[in-house]
N, CA, C and O atoms as a GROMACS GRO file, in nm:
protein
  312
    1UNK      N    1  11.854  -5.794  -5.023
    1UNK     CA    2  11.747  -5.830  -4.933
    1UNK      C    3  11.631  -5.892  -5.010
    1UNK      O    4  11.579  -5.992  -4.959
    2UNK      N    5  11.593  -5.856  -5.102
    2UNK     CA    6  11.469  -5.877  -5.210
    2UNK      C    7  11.523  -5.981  -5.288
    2UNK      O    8  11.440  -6.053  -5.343
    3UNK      N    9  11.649  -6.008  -5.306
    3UNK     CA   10  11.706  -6.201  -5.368
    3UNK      C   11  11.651  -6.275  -5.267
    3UNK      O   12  11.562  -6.357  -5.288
    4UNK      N   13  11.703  -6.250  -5.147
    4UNK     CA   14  11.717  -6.325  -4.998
    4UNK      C   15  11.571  -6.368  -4.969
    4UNK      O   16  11.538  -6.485  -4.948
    5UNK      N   17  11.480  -6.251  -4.970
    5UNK     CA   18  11.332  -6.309  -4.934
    5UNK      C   19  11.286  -6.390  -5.069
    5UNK      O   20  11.225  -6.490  -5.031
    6UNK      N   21  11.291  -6.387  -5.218
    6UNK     CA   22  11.273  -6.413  -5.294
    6UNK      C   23  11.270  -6.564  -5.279
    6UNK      O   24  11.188  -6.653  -5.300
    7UNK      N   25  11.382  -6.556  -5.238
    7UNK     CA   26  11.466  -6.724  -5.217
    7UNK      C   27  11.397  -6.795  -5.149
    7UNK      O   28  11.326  -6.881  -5.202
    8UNK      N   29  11.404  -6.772  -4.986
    8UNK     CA   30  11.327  -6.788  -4.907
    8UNK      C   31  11.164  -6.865  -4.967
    8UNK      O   32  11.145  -6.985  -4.947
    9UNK      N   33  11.064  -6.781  -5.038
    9UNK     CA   34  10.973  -6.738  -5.079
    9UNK      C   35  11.033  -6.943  -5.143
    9UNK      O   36  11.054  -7.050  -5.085
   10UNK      N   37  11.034  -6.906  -5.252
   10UNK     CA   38  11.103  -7.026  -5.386
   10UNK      C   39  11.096  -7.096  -5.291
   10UNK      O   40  10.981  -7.137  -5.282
   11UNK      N   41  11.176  -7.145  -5.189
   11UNK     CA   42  11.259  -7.251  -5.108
   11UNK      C   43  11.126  -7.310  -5.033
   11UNK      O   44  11.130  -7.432  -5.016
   12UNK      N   45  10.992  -7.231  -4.980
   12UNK     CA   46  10.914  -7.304  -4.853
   12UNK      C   47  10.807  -7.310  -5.016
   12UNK      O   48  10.735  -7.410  -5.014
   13UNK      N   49  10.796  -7.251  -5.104
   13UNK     CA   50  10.692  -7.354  -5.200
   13UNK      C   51  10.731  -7.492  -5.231
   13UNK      O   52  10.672  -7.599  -5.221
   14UNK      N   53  10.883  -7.449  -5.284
   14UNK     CA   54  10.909  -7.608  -5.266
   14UNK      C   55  10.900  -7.710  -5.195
   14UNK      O   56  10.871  -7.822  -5.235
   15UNK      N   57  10.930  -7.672  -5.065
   15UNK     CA   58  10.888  -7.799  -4.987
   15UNK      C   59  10.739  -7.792  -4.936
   15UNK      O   60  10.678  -7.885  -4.883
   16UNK      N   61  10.692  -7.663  -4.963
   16UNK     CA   62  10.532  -7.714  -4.964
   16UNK      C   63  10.510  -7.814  -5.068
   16UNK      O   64  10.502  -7.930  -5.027
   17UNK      N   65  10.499  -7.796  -5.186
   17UNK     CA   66  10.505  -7.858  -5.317
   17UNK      C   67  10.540  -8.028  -5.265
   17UNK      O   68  10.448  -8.107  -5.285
   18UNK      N   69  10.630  -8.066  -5.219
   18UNK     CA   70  10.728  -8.201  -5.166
   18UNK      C   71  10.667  -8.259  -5.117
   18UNK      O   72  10.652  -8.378  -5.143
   19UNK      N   73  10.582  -8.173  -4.991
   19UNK     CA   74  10.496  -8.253  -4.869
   19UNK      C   75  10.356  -8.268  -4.910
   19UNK      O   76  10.274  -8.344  -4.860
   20UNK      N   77  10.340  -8.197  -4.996
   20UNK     CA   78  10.154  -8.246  -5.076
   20UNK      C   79  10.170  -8.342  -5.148
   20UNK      O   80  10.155  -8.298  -5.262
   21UNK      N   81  10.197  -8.481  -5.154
   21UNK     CA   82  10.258  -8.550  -5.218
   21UNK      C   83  10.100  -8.650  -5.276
   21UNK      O   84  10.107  -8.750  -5.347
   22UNK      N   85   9.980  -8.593  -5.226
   22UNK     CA   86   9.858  -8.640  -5.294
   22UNK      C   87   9.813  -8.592  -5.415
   22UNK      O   88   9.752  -8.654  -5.502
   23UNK      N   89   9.851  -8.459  -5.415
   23UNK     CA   90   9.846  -8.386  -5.531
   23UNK      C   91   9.867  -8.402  -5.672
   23UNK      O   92   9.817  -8.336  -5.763
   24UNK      N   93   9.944  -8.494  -5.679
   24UNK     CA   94   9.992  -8.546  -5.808
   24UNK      C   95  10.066  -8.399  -5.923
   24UNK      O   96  10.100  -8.287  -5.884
   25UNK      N   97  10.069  -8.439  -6.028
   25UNK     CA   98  10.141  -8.355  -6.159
   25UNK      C   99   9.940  -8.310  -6.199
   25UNK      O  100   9.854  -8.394  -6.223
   26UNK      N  101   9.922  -8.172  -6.193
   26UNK     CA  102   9.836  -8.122  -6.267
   26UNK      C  103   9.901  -7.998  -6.430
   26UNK      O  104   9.955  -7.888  -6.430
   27UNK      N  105   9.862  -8.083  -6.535
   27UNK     CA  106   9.920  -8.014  -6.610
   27UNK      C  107   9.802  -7.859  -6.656
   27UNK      O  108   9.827  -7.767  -6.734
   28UNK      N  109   9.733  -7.874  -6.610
   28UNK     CA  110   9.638  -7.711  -6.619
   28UNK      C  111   9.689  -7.620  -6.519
   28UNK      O  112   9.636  -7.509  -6.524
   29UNK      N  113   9.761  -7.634  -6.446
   29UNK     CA  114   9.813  -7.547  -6.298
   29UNK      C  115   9.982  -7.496  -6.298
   29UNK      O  116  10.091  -7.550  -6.281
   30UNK      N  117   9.948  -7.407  -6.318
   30UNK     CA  118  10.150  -7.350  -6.282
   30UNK      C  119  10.215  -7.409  -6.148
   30UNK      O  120  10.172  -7.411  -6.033
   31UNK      N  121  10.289  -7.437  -6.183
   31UNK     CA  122  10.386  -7.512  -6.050
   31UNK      C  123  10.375  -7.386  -5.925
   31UNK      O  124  10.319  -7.285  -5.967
   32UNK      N  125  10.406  -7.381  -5.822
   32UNK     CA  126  10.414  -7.303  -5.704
   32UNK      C  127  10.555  -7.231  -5.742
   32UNK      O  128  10.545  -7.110  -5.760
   33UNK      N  129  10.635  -7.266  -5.752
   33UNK     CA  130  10.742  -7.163  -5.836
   33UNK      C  131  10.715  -7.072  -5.922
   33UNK      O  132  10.742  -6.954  -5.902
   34UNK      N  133  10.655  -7.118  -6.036
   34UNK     CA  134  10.658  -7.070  -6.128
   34UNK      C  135  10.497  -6.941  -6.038
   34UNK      O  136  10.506  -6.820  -6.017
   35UNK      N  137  10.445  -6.981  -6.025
   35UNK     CA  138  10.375  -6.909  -5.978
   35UNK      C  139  10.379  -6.780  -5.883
   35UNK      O  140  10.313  -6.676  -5.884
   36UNK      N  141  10.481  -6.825  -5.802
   36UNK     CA  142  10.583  -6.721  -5.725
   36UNK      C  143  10.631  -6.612  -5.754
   36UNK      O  144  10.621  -6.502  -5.699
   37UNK      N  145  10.706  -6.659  -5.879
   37UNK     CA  146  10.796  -6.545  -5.964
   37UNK      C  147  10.724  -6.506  -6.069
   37UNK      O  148  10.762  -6.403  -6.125
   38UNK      N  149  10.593  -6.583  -6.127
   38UNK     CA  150  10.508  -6.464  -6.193
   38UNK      C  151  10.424  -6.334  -6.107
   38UNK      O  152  10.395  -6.225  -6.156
   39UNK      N  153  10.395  -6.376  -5.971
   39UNK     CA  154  10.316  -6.281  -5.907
   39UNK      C  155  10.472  -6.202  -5.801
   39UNK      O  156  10.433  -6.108  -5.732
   40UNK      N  157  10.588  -6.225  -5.790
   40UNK     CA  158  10.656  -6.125  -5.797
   40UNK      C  159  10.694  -6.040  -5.900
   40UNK      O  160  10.727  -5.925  -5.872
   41UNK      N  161  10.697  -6.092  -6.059
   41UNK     CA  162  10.702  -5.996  -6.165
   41UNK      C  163  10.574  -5.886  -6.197
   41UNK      O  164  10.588  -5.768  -6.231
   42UNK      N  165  10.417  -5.980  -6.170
   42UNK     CA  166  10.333  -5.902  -6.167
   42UNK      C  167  10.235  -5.924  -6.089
   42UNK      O  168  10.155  -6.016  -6.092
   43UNK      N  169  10.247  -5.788  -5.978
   43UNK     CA  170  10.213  -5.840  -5.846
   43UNK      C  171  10.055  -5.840  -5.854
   43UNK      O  172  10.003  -5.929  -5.787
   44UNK      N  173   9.984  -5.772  -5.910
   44UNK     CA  174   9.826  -5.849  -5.927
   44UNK      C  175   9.759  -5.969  -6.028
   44UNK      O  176   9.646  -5.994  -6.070
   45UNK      N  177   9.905  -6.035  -6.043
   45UNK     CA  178   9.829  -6.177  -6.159
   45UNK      C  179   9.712  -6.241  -6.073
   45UNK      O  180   9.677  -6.219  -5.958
   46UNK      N  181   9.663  -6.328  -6.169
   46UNK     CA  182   9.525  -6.404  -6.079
   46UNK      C  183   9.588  -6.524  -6.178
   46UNK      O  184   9.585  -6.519  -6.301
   47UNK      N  185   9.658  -6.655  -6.083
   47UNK     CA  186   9.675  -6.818  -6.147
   47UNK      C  187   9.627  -6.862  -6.146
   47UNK      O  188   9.651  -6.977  -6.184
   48UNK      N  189   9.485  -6.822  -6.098
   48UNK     CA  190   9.379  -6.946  -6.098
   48UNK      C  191   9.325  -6.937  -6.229
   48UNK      O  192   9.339  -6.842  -6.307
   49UNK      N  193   9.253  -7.057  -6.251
   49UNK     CA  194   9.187  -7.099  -6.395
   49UNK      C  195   9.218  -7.048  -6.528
   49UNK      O  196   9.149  -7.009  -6.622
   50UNK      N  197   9.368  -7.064  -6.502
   50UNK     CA  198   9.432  -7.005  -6.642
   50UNK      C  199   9.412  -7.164  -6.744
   50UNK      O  200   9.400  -7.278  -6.700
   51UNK      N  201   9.412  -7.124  -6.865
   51UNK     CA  202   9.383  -7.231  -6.973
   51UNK      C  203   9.564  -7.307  -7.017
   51UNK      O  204   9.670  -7.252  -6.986
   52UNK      N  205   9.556  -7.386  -7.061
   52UNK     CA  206   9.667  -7.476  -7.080
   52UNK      C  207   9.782  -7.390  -7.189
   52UNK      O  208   9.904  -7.395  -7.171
   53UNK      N  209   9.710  -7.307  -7.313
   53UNK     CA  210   9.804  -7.211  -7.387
   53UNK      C  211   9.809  -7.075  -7.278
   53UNK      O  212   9.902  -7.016  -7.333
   54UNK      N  213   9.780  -7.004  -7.185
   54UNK     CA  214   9.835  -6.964  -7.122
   54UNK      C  215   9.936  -6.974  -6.994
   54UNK      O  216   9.986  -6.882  -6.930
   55UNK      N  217   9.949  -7.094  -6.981
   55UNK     CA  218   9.989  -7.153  -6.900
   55UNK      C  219  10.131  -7.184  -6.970
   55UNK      O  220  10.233  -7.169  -6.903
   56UNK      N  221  10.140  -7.228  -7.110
   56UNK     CA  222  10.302  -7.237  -7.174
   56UNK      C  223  10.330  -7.090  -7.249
   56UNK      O  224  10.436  -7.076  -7.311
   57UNK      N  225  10.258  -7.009  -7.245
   57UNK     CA  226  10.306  -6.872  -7.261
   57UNK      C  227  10.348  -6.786  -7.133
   57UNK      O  228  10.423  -6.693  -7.164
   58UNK      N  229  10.325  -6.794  -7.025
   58UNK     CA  230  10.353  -6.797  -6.872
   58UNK      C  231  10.519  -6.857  -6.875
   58UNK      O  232  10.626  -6.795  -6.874
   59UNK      N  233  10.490  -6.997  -6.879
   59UNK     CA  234  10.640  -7.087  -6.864
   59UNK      C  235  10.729  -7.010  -6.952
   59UNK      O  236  10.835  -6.964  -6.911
   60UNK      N  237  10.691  -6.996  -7.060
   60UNK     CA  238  10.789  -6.949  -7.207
   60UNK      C  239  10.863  -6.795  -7.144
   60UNK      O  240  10.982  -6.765  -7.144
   61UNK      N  241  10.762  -6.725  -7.101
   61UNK     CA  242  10.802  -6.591  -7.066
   61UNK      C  243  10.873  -6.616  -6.910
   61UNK      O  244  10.899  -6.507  -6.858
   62UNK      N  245  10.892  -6.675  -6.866
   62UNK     CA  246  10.951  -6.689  -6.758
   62UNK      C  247  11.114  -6.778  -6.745
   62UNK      O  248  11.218  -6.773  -6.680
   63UNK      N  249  11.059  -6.846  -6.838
   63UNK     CA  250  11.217  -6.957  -6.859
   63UNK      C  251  11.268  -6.874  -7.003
   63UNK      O  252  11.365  -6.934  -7.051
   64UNK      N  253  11.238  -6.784  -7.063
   64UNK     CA  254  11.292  -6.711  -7.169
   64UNK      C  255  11.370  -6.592  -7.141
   64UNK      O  256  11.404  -6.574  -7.024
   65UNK      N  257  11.407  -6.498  -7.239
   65UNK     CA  258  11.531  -6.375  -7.236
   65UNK      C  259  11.452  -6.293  -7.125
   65UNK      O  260  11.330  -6.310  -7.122
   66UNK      N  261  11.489  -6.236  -7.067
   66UNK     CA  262  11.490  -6.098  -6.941
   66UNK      C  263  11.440  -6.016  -7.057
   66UNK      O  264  11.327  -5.986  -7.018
   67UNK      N  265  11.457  -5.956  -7.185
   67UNK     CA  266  11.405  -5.839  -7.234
   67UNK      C  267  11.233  -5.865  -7.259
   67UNK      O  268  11.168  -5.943  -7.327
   68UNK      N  269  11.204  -5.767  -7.176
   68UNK     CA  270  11.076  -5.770  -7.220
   68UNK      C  271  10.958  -5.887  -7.134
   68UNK      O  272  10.846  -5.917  -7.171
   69UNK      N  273  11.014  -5.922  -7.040
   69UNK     CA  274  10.945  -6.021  -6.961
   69UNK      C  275  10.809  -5.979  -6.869
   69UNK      O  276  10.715  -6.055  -6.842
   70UNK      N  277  10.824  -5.835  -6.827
   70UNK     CA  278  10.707  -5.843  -6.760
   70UNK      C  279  10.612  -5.823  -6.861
   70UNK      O  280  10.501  -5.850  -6.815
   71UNK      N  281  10.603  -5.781  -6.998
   71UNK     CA  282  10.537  -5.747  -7.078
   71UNK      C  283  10.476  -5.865  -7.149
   71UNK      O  284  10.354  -5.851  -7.165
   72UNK      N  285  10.517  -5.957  -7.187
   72UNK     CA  286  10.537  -6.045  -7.235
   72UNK      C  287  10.438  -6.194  -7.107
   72UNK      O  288  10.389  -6.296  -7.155
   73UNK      N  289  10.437  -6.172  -7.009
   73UNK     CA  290  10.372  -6.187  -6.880
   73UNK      C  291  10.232  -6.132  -6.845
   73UNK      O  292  10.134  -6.192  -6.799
   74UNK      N  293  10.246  -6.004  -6.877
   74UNK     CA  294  10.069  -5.982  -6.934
   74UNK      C  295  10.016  -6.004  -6.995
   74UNK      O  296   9.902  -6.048  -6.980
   75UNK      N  297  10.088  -5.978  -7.123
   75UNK     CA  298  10.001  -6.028  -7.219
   75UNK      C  299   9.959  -6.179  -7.217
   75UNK      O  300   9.843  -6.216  -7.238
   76UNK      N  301  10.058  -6.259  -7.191
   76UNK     CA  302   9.976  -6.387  -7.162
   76UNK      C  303   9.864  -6.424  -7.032
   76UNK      O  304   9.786  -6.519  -7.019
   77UNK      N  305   9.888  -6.328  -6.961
   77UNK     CA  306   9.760  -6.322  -6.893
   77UNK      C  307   9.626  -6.236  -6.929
   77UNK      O  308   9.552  -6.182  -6.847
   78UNK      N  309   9.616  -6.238  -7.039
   78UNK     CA  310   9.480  -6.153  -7.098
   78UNK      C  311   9.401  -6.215  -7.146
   78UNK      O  312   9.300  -6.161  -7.191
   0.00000   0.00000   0.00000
């Protein structure tokens, strides 16, 4: 059930993401995905006005090994 909504969740950022098509590529901003599945790993992150090296320590810990990920997820949010 918690894949299923997950998915769900993933699936309408994306096409939110699709249909804002004014928006352009902001490279200071986590994608809406990626943003998703950091605030389902840690459910009180704050994505706003994160800096550009937290932002590829975010990506890194998220597109990297499962051991140690939510940890690894805070700390780059500190």
């Amino acid at each position: 059930m918690k894949n299923l909504i997950l998915a769900a969740a993933a699936l309408v950022a994306i096409a939110g993401t699709a249909s804002a098509s004014g928006q352009g590529y902001q490279p200071n901003k986590l994608s809406n995905v990626d943003a998703a599945e950091l605030r389902h790993l840690v459910p009180n992150a704050d994505v706003n006005n994160l800096t550009a090296a937290q932002i590829a320590s975010v990506q890194a810990a998220l597109y990297g090994s499962d051991q140690g990920k939510v940890a690894a997820l805070r700390a780059a949010l500190r």
